[in-house]
N, C-alpha and C positions, 0 to 999 in steps of 0.2 A: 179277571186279571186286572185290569183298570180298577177296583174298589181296593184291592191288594195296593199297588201302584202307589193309592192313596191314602193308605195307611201307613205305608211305607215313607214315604217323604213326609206326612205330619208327624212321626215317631221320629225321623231325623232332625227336622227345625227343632222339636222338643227333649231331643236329647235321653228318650226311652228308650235303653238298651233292651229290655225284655220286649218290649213290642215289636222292636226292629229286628230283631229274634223270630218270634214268633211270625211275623208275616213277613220272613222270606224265606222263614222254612215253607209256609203253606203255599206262595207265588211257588218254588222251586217244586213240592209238589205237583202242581199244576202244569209241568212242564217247561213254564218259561225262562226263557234262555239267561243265560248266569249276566252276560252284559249289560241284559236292560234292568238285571238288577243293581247290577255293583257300578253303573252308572246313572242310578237314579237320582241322584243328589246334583248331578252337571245335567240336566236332562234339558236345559236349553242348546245346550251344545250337541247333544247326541242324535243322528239322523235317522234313528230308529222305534222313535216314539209319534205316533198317529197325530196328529192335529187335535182331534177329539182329547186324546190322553194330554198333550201339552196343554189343551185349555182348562183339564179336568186338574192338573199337576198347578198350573196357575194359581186359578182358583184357592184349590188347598193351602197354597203359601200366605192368598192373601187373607183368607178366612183364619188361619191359623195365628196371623200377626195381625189380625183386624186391628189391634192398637193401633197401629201405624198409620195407616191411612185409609180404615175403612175396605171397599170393596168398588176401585176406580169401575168407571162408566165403559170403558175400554175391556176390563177383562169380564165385568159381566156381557157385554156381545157377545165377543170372542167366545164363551162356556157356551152361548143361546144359541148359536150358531147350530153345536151340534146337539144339544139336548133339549128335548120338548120339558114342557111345563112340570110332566111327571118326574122325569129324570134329573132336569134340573132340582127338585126339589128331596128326592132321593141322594143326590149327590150332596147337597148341604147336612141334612142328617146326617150321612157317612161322614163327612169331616168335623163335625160338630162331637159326633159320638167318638170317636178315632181320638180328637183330644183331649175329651173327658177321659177317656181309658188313662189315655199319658200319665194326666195329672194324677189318675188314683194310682196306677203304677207306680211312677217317681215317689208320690206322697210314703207310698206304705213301704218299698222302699221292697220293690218286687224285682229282682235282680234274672239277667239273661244265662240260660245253662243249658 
């Protein structure tokens, strides 16, 4: 659920309709509940997302607009807090690979149906 999550919100900062598509058809698959999707984009405001997820949700915005400023000293604690070495480092994959899809989606001009 949390890897969805996070595909989820990098497909929104980027603006991929077929990704944003396709993984919340797979999240809703899995069960989960329609609000923590259709509220994933305010998900500093929503009382239903884990600590874990918010720092994993973090993360993803800042890894995804690294332009801006990098990857502050603050939000990597706050990720480390709850991920060890491994999953921290599985979790940057995930978002690194998540925006690579974007860009070749967007690119080729791979549309949501």
């Amino acid at each position: 659920v949390l890897y969805e999550l996070v595909k989820i919100r990098a497909s929104q900062l980027n603006g991929c309709a077929f990704c944003i598509n396709m993984h919340t058809k797979d999240l809703r698959d899995m069960g989960e509940a329609e609000k923590r999707i259709y509220l994933l984009d305010a998900w500093r405001e929503a009382t239903f997302y884990t600590e874990k997820e918010k720092a994993a949700l973090e993360l993803t915005e800042t890894v995804t607009k690294i332009s801006e400023k990098g990857v502050p000293d603050e939000t990597y604690e706050k990720v480390r807090k709850h991920f060890n070495e491994k999953e921290f480092v599985a979790l940057i994959i995930l978002i690194n690979t998540i925006n690579s899809w974007n860009r070749i989606a967007i690119s080729t001009r791979m549309t949501a149906k």
